[in-house]
Steps between C-alpha positions, in 0.01 A plus 500: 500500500867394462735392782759696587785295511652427120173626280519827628899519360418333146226758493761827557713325229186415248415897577869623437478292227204598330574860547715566206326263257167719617650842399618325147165347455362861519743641313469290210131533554510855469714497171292293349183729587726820371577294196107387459430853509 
């Protein structure tokens, strides 16, 4: 789909990235279940 040359590198940084704001985004979704409940 993408060509290998610069996309594939902005994709490994979007990924590393993303990573860490994932795992707070589910933490914070969690709480806010636990604290629903």
């Amino acid at each position: 789909m993408l060509p290998m040359s610069g996309c594939s590198r902005v994709g490994l940084s979007k990924r590393a990235l993303f990573r860490p704001i994932i795992r707070v985004a589910s933490r914070s979704i969690r709480m806010k279940e636990t604290m629903m409940v």
